[in-house]
N, C-alpha and C positions, 0 to 999 in steps of 0.2 A: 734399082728402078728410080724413075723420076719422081717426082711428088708432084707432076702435070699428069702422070695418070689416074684412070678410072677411078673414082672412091669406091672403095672394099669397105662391107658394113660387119659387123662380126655381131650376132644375133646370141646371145649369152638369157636361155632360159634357165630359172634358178629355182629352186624350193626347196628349203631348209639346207643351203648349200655351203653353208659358213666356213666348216674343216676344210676346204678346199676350193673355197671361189678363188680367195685372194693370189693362190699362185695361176690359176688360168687365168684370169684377167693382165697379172705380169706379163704371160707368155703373150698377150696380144700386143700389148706395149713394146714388148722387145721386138716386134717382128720388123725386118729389113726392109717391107714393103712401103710406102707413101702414097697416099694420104689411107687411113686406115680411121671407120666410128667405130664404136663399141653401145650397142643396145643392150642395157643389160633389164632384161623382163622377171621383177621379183613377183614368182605366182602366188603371194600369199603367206611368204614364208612365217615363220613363227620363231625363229632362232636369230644367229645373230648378222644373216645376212643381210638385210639394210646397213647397219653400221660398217661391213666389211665395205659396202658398196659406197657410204660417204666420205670415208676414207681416200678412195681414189676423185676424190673432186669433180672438178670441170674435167678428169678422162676420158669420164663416160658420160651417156644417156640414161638414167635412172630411172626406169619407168616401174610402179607398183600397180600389180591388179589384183583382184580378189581370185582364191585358188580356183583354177579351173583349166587344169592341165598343163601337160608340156605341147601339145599340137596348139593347143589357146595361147600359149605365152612364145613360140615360136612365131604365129600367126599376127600379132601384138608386135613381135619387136622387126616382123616385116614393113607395118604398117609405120611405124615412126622410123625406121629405117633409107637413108638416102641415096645407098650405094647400088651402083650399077651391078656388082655381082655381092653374094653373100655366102656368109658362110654360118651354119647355127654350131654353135662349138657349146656343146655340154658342158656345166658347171664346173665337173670334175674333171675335164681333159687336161690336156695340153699341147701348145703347140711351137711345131719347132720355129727358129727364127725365119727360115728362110723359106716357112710354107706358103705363106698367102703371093710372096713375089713369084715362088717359080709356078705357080698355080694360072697368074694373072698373064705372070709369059707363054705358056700354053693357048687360054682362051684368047689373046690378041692375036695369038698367030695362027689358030684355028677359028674362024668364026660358027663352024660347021657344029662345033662340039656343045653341047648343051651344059655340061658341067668336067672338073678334074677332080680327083682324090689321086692321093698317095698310100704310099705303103706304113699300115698301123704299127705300133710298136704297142704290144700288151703288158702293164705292168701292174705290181700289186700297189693298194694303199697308198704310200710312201712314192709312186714313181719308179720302183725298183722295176731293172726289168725281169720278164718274166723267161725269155729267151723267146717267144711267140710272135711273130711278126706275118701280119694278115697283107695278103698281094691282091686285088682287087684285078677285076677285069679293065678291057677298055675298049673302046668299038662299039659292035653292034654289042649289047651284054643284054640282051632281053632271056636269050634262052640261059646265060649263066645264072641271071638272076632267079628265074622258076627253078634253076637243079639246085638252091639255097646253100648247099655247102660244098665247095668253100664259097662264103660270101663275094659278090661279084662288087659289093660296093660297105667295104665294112663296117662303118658307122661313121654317123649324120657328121659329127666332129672332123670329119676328114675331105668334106665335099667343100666344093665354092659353086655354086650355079649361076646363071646368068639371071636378074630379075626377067626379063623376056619371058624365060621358058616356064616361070610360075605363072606366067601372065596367058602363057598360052596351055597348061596342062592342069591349071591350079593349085591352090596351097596345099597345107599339111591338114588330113581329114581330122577334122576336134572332137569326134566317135574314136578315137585311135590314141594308144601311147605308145608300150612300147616296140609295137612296128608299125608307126607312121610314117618313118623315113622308109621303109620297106616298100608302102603302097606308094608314095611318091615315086620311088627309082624304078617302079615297074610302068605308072605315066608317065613317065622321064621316058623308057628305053620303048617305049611302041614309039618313040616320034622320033628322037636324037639319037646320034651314037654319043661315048661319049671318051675323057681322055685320063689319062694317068700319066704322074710323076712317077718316076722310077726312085725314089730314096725316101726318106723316112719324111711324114709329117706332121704326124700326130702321135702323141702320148695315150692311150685308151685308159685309164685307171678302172680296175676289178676291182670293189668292195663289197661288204655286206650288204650295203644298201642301194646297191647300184639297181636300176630299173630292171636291168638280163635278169635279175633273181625272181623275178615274179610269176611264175610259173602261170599262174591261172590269169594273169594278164593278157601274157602270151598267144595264152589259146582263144581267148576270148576275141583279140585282135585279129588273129591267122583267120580265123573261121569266118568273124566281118568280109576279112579280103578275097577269104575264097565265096561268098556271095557277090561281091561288088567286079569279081573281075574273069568270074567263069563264063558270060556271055562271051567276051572279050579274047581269052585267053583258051577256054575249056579243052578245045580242039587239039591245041598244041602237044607234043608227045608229054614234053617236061612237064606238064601242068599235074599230072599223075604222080611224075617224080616228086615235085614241089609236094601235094600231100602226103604223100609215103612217108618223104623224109622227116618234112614236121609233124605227124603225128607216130610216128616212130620216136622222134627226140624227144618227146611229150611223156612216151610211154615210161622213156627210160629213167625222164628226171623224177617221176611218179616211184616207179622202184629204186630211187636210188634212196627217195626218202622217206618210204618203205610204207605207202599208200597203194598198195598191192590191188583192191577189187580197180582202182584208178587206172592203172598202170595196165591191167589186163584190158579194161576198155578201149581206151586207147590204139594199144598191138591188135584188137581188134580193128577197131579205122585205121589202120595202118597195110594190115593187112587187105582189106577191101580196095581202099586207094590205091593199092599199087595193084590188083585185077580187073579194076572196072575204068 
């Protein structure tokens, strides 16, 4: 790619991100693409991610605000952000060198497309892989993304969107964490189709303390979105599916960690959701 095109902004929200910023932030550096910022949004951390983040110098944008989420601090490193498409790439990801170029060559050759993701690579900790590798939709993906599994747009770290189409559907809801990028890609897909790379372009790291693990997060999110978007959506067959599934997954993660009267409530919404 040229270094005359688009500037690509790469939106790095961070909290308490130290075991693991310094090699995502590499992974932006190395990428093949030109011209390429880095906004990196410290929400507050308390560990040693400021000093990981002085470290890389004039690389980056170094902006600190006080804790107030990952939808707040993606939101933040929109606004100091000056690239024509972005991308929010989780603290703990990674990404391959050659993601944001073949991403950027998609959107210039489709102007139609609202955003591209590629194919995830799931690994533990360390980056090892895990043998998992998540294929996202591409197109119309409204109805893939209400049937929720398999994911139709796997995680935020693997998207570039055009600034436009925030401009025209809005940002990430700051009521929402860990599926904010979920209700975006569902205002994403009632207006845009959208595209995929066919090969690998992101690193997904699974930890302990990865956001997926928060269970009552989750629901508390889902259930915001199934208010915010059953005028909208209710109709649809999938939209039945969409709550089956997730409060079925709810139920399970509930028994698996052997919160039983939980888990049976649940199977109960679960059940209902998929009759009514």
């Amino acid at each position: 790619m040229s270094s005359s095109g688009p500037i690509v902004s790469v939106v790095i929200p961070a909290y308490n991100a130290a075991p693991f910023l310094r090699e995502t932030i590499e992974s932006v550096l190395a990428q093949t693409y030109e011209p390429v910022e880095i906004v990196l949004v410290d929400d507050g951390s308390t560990d040693g991610t400021p000093d990981v983040a002085a470290s890389f110098a004039d690389a980056i944008l170094y902006v600190r605000q006080a804790n107030a989420g990952v939808s707040s601090a993606r939101n933040r490193g929109l606004e100091e952000a000056s690239g024509v498409y972005l991308c929010f790439l989780d603290a703990d990801d990674w990404l391959y060198p050659q993601d944001l170029a073949r991403k950027v060559e998609l959107l210039e050759a489709r102007p139609e497309l609202a955003l591209a993701h590629g194919l995830v690579e799931v690994t533990g900790p360390a980056l090892e892989p895990s043998g998992e590798v998540l294929r996202g939709a591409e197109g119309e993906v409204l109805d893939a993304l209400l049937n929720l599994i398999p994911p139709a747009i796997p995680c935020p770290s693997n998207v570039l969107i055009r600034r436009s189409v925030l401009a025209d559907v809005g940002v990430f809801d700051e009521e929402l964490s860990t599926s904010a990028d979920y209700d975006l890609w569902l205002r994403v897909a009632c207006e845009f189709p959208v595209g995929r790379v066919d090969e690998p372009s992101v690193k997904y790291r699974r930890h302990e303390g990865a956001m997926f693990t928060d269970v009552e997060a989750q629901r508390r999110d889902m259930e915001r979105i199934f208010r915010k978007h059953r005028q909208r959506l209710g109709t649809k067959p999938a939209w039945r599916t969409l709550r089956w599934r997730f409060y079925r997954s709810v139920a399970g993660e509930y028994r698996r960690r052997g919160r039983w009267l939980a888990a049976v409530a649940f199977a109960g919404r679960a059940f209902w959701a998929r009759i009514r």
